[in-house]
C-alpha positions as CSV (number, residue, x, y, z in Angstrom):
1,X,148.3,119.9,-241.5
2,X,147.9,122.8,-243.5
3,X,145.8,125.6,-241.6
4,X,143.9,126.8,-245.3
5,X,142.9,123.2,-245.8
6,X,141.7,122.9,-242.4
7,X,139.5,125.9,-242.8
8,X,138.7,125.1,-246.4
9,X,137.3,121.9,-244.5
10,X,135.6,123.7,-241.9
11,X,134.1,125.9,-244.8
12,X,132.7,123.0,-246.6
13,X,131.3,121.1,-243.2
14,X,129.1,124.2,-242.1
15,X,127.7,124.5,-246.0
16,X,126.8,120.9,-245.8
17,X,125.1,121.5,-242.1
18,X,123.1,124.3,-243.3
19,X,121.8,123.0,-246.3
20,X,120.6,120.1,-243.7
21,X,119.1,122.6,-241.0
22,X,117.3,123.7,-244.4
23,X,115.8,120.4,-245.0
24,X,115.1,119.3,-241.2
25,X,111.3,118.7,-240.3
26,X,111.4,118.7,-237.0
27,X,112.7,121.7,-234.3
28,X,114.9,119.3,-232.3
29,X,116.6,118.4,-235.7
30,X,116.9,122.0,-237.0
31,X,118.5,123.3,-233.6
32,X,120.7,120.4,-233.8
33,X,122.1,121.9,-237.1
34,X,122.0,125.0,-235.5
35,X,124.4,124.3,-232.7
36,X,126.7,121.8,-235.3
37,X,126.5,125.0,-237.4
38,X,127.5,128.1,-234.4
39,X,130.6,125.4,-233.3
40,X,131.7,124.8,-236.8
41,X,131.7,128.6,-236.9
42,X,133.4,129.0,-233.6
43,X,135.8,126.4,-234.7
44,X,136.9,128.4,-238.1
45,X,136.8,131.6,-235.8
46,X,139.3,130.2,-233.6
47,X,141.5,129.0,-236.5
48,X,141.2,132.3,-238.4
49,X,142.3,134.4,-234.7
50,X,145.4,131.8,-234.4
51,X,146.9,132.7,-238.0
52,X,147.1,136.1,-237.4
C-alpha cells in the first residue's frame, strides 16, 4: 500500500478522534481519545521516520 495514503489515513483518523475528545462528557472518555489520539500520532511518527 501506498505509504502517503497510509499517512493521509492516519491524518484523517486523529482529526476524527479529536473532534470526539472535544465532544466527550466524561474524563474516562476524553483520556480514551487522548491515548487513541498520542498512538495515532506515534503511528504517523513512525511512518514519517521510515520514508526518510
Amino acid at each position: 500500500m501506498d505509504t502517503e495514503k497510509i499517512m493521509n489515513g492516519i491524518s484523517k483518523e486523529i482529526s476524527t478522534a479529536l473532534k470526539a475528545r472535544g465532544k466527550a462528557k466524561t474524563p474516562e472518555e476524553k483520556l480514551m481519545y487522548s491515548e487513541t489520539v498520542k498512538n495515532l500520532c506515534d503511528s504517523l511518527g513512525g511512518i514519517s521516520q521510515s520514508n526518510k
